[in-house]
Every structure is written in structure tokens, then in C-alpha cells.
N, C-alpha and C positions, 0 to 999 in steps of 0.2 A: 482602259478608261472605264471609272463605273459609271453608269448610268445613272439619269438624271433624277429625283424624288420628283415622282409624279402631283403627289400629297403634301405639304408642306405645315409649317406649325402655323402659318396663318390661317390656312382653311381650317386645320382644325379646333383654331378657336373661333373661328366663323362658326364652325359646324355648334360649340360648344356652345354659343351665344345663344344660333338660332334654338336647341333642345332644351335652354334654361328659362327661354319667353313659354314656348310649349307646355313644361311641366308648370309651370309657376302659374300658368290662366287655365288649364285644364288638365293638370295631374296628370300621371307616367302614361295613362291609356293614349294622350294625346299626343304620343312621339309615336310615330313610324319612321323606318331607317327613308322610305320615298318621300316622305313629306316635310322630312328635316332637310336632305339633301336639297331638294325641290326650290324649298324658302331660303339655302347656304345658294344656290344655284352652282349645284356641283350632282353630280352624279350619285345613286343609292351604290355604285361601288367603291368610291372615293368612303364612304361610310364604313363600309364593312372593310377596307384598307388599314384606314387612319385607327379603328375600335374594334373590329372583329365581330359586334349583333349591335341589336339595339339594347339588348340589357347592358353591356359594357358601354357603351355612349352614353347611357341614362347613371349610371354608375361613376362614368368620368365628369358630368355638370356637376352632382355635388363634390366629388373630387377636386375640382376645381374651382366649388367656390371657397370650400374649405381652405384651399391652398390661396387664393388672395385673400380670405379673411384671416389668416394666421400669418402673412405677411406684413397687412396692416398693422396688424398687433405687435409684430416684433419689431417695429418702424417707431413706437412711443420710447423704447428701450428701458432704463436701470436708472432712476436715481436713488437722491441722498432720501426723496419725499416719497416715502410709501403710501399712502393718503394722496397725493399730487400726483403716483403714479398709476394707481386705480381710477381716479378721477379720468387722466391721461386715456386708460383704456377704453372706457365707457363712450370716450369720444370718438376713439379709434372704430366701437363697434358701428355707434350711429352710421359713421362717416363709413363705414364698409355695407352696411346697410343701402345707403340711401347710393353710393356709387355702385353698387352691380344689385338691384333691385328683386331681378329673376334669380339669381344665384342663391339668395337670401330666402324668397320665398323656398326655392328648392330645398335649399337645407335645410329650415328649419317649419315651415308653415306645409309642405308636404311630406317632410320628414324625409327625405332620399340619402338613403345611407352611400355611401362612397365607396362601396364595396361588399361584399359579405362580408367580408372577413373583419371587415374595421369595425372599432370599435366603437359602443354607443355616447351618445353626445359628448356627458360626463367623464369620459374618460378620454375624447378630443384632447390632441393637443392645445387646442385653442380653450376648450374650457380650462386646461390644466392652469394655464399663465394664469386667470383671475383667480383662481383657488389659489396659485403660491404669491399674488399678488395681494388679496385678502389676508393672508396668512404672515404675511410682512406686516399688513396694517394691526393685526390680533397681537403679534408677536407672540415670545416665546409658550407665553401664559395657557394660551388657547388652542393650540394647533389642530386639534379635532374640529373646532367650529368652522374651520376654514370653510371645509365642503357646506355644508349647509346656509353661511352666508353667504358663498359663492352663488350657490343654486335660486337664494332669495334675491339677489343684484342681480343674476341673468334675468329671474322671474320682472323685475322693475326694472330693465335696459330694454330688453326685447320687446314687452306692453308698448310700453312707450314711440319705439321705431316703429310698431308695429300699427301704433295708430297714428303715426306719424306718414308710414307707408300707404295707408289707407284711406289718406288725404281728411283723416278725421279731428287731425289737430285747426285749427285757424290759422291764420296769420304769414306774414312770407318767411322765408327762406329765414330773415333773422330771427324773428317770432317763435318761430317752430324751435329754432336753436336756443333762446334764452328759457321757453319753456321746458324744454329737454333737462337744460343746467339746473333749474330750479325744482324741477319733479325731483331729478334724480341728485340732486345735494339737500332736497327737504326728508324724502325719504329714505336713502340709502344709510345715513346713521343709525337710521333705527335698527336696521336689521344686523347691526355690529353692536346691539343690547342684547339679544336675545338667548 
């Protein structure tokens, strides 16, 4: 009979949770493998079990938010409306934004790569969809500009979560949402001119 998993995947998105608040209010200095454990209320070997250091713990939060923010993404899916479907995305990012908060900070506000070996932002899978997403709305005409108005809609999605994150927008929960819609459908065509 094999023995029982000491470690389980809920601790270890406990653990992941607790390392994502850590990094995201006091950058990678502020994870130690005792003081994540401590705040998961699991033990500093259940840590090095479940991830093997704390580099690979700090390596698997952005791993992890990556992988729910490229699920959300793939959750808007394919339609007939390429324009409908980047719009679609835009909300998906918000909405992966504002649901794992820490995750978001980690990834992208402390920059914590998901490994060495992975790649940089731009060449995320998750950047990939709004570049072939953009490149639907370009069509055939354009395919080079893809990346660049890609890079200018993240530049005007991320701003925006980002002051929205920072509690520097007004207004409640719908507020925040209508001005989100309105920023990003007054400004986002522009940058399909340039």
C-alpha cells in the first residue's frame, strides 16, 4: 500500500497564496521559506517538499499567476467578432487582475519571472493570444503591427488595472467598470492608427 501524500495541492496553493501577498507588498526579499510556512501554518519542510528552496516557491507564485491569467484568457474563446474578441480579452485581463490581486502584482508590478528559463513577458503565452488577437482585428494587411499595438493595449489595460488596483480610480465596483470600458474603447482605436 503506498503511503499517504503528506503535502497536498491545497497546501500548496495555501503556501502559493500566502508567497503572492509577501512578494506583491514587499518584493522577493520578503519570502523566507519560515515565514511563508509560518503565515500557510504548515511547517518550513512542507515548503521545501512541496518546491525544493525558496527560489523555486518564489518562481512557482509567478508560475501560477501566469497559469490563472492564461486560463482566464482562454475562457473568452474564438468568435466570428475580432474587435468583440479583444474587447472580450481586455475584460478577461481586468477580471484576472482585480480576482488574484497578489498574483498580478507579482507578475507584473515586481516583475517575477516563472522561472529562468521562461520566457520574457512578450513572448508569454498569454501576451501571444492579444498579439494574434490584435492581428485578427489588423488583418491580413498589417501583420507586422500586431506586436506593437499589442504592446500599446497592454501599455492602456495594465495603466488602467493598475490604477484601479491602487484604489486610485473613484467610484464603486460599477464605476470603476464603466470607466475601465470607456478609457479603454476611447483610447484603444487609436493605437490600431498608428
Amino acid at each position: 500500500m503506498a503511503r499517504p501524500r503528506l503535502h497536498d495541492d491545497a497546501l500548496r496553493t495555501r503556501l502559493l497564496e500566502v508567497a503572492s501577498r509577501a512578494i506583491s507588498t514587499g518584493g522577493e526579499q520578503a519570502v523566507s521559506v519560515r515565514s511563508v510556512a509560518a503565515a500557510a501554518g504548515t511547517s518550513p519542510s512542507a515548503v521545501y517538499a512541496l518546491f525544493g528552496s525558496r527560489d523555486a516557491l518564489v518562481s512557482a507564485v509567478s508560475a501560477e499567476g501566469f497559469r490563472r491569467f492564461a486560463e482566464r484568457l482562454a475562457a473568452v474563446g474564438r468568435t466570428d467578432d475580432p474587435t468583440g474578441d479583444l474587447l472580450a480579452l481586455g475584460a478577461a485581463y481586468r477580471h484576472s487582475a482585480l480576482a488574484d490581486p497578489h498574483f498580478y502584482r507579482t507578475m507584473f508590478d515586481r516583475a517575477v519571472r516563472p522561472g529562468a528559463d521562461a520566457p520574457p513577458p512578450v513572448e508569454q503565452p498569454t501576451f501571444l493570444v492579444l498579439r494574434d488577437a490584435v492581428a485578427r482585428v489588423l488583418g491580413a494587411a498589417r501583420p507586422e503591427q500586431a506586436a506593437t499595438v499589442a504592446v500599446g493595449l497592454w501599455g492602456l489595460v495594465h495603466g488602467l488595472v493598475s490604477l484601479e488596483l491602487a484604489g486610485l480610480l473613484p467610484g464603486d465596483e460599477a464605476a470603476r467598470a464603466a470607466r475601465y470600458e470607456a478609457a479603454a474603447g476611447a483610447l484603444g482605436p487609436a493605437l490600431f492608427r498608428t
